[in-house]
C-alpha positions in Angstrom: -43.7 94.9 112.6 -42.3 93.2 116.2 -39.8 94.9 117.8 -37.7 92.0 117.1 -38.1 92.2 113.5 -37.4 96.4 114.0 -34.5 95.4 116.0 -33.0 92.4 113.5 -33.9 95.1 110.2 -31.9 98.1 112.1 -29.1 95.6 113.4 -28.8 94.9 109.2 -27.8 98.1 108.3 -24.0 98.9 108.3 -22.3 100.2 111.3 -25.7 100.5 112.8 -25.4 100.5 117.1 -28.1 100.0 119.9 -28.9 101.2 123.1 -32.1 100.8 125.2 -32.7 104.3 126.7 -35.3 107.2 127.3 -37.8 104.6 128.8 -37.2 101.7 127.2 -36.6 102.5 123.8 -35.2 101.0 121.7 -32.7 103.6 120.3 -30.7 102.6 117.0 -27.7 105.3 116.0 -24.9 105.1 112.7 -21.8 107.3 114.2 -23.4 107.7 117.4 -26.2 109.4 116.3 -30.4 108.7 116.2 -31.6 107.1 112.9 -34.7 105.3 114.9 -36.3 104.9 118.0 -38.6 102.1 118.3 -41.2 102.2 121.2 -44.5 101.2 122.8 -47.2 104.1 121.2 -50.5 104.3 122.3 -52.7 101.0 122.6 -49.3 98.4 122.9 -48.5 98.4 119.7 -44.8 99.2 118.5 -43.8 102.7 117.6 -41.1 103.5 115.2 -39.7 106.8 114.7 -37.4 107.8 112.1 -35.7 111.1 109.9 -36.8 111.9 106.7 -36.5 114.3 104.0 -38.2 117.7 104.3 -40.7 116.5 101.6 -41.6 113.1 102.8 -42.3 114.8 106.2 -44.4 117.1 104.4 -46.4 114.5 103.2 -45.7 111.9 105.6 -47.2 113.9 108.4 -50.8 114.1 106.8 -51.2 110.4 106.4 -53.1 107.9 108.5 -51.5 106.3 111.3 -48.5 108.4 110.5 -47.4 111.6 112.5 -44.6 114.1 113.2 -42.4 112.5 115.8 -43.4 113.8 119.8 -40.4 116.0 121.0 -38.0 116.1 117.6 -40.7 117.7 115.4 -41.5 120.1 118.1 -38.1 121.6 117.7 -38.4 122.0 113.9 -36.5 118.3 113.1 -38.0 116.4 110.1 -39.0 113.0 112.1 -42.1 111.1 111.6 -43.1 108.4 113.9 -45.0 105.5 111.7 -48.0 104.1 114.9 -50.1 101.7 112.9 -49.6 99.9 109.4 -52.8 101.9 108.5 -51.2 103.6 105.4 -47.1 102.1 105.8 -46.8 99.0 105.5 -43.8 96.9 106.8 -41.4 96.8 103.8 -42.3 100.5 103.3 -41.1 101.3 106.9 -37.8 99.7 105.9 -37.3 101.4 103.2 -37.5 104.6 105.5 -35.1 103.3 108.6 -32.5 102.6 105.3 -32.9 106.2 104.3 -33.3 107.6 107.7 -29.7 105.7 108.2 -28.1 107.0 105.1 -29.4 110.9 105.6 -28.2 110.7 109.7 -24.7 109.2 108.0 -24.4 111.7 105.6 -24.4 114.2 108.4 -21.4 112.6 110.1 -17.9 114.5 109.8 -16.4 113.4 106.9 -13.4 111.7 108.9 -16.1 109.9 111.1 -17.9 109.0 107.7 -13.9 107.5 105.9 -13.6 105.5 109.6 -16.5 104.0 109.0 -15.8 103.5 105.4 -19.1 105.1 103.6 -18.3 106.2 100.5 -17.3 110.3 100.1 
C-alpha cells in the first residue's frame, strides 16, 4: 500500500480527520482521536499502525511482518503496526483501519458519537 492509497482509504471512512504530526506521520483520528498512523518503518517502506481487539493483537503480534505498535503497546494499548505485506495483504489492512475506526468511535462520549451521527 502507498501512502496515498493509506491516505485516500482512511479519508473514505466517515467523519475520519487528518493531521501530519509526530515526524511526519500521517495521523488519521474519528472524534479527535488515533485510529492510524501511517509512517516510513524500517527500509522505506510505509508503516501503518492501527487498534485492534485484544484477540487479534494476540494473534496479530506473532505474525510475520506484523508487530505490537512502538510506544502504544509499551503502555499496555492493543495496537499492531502491519511493516511489510509478508502475512497482510492490502485489502486485509483495510479491513483493520475500518475496525480500528469503528472500535476508537465506539469509545467516543455518546453525545460526541449522536453529533457525529453513528448509530447508539
Amino acid at each position: 500500500m502507498t501512502l496515498d492509497e493509506y491516505n485516500r482509504f482512511c479519508a473514505s471512512l466517515p467523519h475520519a480527520t487528518h493531521v501530519v504530526q509526530w515526524g511526519g506521520a500521517h495521523v488519521w483520528k474519528v472524534g479527535g482521536k488515533v485510529f492510524a498512523i501511517g509512517g516510513w518503518g524500517d527500509g522505506g517502506a510505509l508503516a501503518v499502525t492501527f487498534k485492534c481487539s485484544p484477540a487479534a493483537f494476540d494473534i496479530l503480534s506473532e505474525q510475520p511482518g506484523l508487530r505490537p505498535a512502538p510506544y502504544l503497546a509499551s503502555r499496555g494499548m492493543k495496537w499492531i503496526q502491519r511493516q511489510t505485506d509478508e502475512t497482510m495483504d492490502d485489502q486485509a489492512l483495510c479491513e483493520y483501519l475500518t475496525e480500528s475506526h469503528r472500535l476508537v468511535a465506539l469509545g467516543l462520549t455518546a453525545k460526541l458519537r449522536r453529533e457525529l451521527g453513528f448509530a447508539e
